[in-house]
N, C-alpha and C positions, 0 to 999 in steps of 0.2 A: 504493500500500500504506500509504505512512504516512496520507494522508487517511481510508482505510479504517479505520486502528485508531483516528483522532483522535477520530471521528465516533460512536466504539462505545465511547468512554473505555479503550481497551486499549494496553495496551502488550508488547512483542515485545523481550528481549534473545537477541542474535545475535551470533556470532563474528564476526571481520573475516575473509570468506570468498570463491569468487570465485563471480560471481554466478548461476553455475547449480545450485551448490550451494543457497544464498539463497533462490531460484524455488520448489527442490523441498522446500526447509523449510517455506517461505511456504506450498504446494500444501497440503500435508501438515498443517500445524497450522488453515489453512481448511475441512479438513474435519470437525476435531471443534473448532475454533475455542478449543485450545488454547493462546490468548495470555494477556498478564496473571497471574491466579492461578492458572490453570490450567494452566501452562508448566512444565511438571514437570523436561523434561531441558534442562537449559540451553545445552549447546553444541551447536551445528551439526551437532559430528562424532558427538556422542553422536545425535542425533534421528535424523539419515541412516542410521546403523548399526543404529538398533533396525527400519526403516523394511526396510530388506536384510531381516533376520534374521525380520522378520512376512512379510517376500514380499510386502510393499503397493507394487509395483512400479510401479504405475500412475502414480503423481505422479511416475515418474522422465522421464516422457515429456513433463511441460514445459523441461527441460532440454535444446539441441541443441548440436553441434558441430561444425564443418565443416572437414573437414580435404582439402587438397591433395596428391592422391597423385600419383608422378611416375616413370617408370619400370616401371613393373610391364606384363605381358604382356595381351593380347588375353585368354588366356587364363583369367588368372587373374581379368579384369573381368567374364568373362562369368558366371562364378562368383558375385560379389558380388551384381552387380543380380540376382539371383534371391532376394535379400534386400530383399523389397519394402516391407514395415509398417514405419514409422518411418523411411529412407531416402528420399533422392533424390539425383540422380545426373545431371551434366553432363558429357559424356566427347569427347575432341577426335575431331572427325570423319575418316573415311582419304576420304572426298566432297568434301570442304571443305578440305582441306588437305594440301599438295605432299606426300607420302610417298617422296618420291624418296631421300630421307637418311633414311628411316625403319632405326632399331635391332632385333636381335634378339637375344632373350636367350639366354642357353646353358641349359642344361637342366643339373641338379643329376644329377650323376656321370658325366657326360660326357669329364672330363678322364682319369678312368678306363679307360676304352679311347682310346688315340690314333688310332687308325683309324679308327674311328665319328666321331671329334671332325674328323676329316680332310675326312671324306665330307659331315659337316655344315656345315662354315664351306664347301665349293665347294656343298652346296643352296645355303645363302645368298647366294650371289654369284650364282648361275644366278635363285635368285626376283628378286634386285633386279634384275640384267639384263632380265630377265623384264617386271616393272611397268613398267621405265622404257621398254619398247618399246611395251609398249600404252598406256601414258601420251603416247604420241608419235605415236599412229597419227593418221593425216591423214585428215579426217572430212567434208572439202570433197566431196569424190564418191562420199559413200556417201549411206544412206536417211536421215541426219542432218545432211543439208547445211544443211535449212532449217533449223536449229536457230540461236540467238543464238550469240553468241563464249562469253558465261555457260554456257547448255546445254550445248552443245558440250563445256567446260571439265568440268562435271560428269559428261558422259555420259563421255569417255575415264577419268576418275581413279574412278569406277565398274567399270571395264573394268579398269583396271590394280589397282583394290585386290582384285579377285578371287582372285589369287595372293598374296595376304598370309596368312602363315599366324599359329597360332594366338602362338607366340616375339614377334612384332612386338609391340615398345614402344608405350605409351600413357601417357594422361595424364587424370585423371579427378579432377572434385573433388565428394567427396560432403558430406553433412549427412545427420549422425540425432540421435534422441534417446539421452539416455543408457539409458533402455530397450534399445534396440534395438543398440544399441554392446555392451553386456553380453552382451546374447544373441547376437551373433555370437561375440564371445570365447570364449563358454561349448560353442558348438555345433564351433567353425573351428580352434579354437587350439593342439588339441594330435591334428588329424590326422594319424598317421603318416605315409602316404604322398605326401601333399603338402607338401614342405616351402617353395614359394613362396607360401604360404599360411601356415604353420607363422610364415615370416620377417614377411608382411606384420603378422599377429596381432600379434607383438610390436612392432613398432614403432609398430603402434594405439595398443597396451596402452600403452607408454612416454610419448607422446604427452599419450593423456587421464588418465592415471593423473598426468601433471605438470600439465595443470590444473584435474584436478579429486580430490583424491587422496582424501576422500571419497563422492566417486562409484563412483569404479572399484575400491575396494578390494575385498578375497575373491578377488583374483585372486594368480599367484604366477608367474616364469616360469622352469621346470627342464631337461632337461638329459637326454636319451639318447642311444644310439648314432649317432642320425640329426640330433642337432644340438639346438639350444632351440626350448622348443616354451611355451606361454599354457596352465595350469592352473587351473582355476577351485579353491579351496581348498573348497568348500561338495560337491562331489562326492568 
């Protein structure tokens, strides 16, 4: 970038900002090559803001972010990856790795009936019972004998993650753009009847709104019967 404005005698003043901020100023002022005399709003925060506010959303999408999520359900992953433009997504395999100590989450109002909650902690003891028996099944004298020790390993932890339901802990680390960061918030954030969704949203929100706090701004997070929930302020 600097070679680029050296080479066109232009000059570019910029906030000391963090660099994805920077990218999508950068993006944004090379399209109408807004450097030099032509630099009209001088701070970062002000350029980004006006950039929101025109809905020139497009340059937001040189900016990515990749955040480590850790805990959250099956469930709720299956959820996200149907968030395809702008995402990508590495999530630990139940193929590839021992679920034998695999977690599950309790379901939000649960504690509320103790009976149900009764009946659910012995499901879960009965499904992990459950995995670890077909995890263990002996495959020398079935139609899989001829399979490697590998295969083998594969084909029973296949077999036993069939009974893993949707509660079972995961671990997934994704990257989007800041485009596509916004627009989940804006779509996911203030779902009522989801609130592991509802929880994940804000802690998105928190997240990228700490590094990048003119990126994520227009967003707000409030507060009803069912708990906090991610408001986009422009709706």
């Amino acid at each position: 970038m600097s070679k680029f404005l050296r080479d066109r005698d232009l000059s570019w003043a910029h906030d000391d900002v963090c660099d994805p901020e920077l990218v999508v100023e950068a993006a944004g002022r090379v399209c109408y090559m807004s450097f030099g005399d032509k630099q009209h709003r001088k701070t970062t925060k002000e350029y980004i803001s006006n950039i929101l506010h025109q809905g020139h959303d497009s340059v937001l999408e040189h900016a990515s972010f990749t955040i480590l999520v850790d805990g959250l359900t099956r469930a709720l992953s299956h959820q996200l990856v149907r968030h395809r433009i702008g995402f990508a997504y590495s999530q630990l395999s139940q193929q590839y790795h021992d679920e034998s100590a695999a977690e599950f989450v309790q379901p939000h109002g649960l504690d509320e009936n103790p009976e149900l909650k009764t009946q659910w902690l012995q499901w879960c003891a009965a499904t992990r019972a459950m995995h670890d028996s077909l995890r263990s099944v002996n495959l020398k004298a079935s139609a899989f004998a001829h399979l490697n020790a590998k295969e083998q390993q594969r084909h029973s932890r296949s077999m036993a993650r069939s009974v893993l339901p949707n509660a079972t802990c995961t671990t997934i680390m994704i990257t989007g753009n800041a485009r596509a960061w916004r627009h989940l918030l804006s779509i996911r954030g203030d779902i009522a009847g989801d609130i592991e969704m509802r929880e994940y949203c804000i802690s998105i929100y928190q997240l990228l709104l700490s590094a990048s706090p003119s990126l994520f701004s227009g967003f707000e997070i409030l507060e009803d019967g069912l708990g906090r929930y991610v408001c986009s302020t422009s709706q």
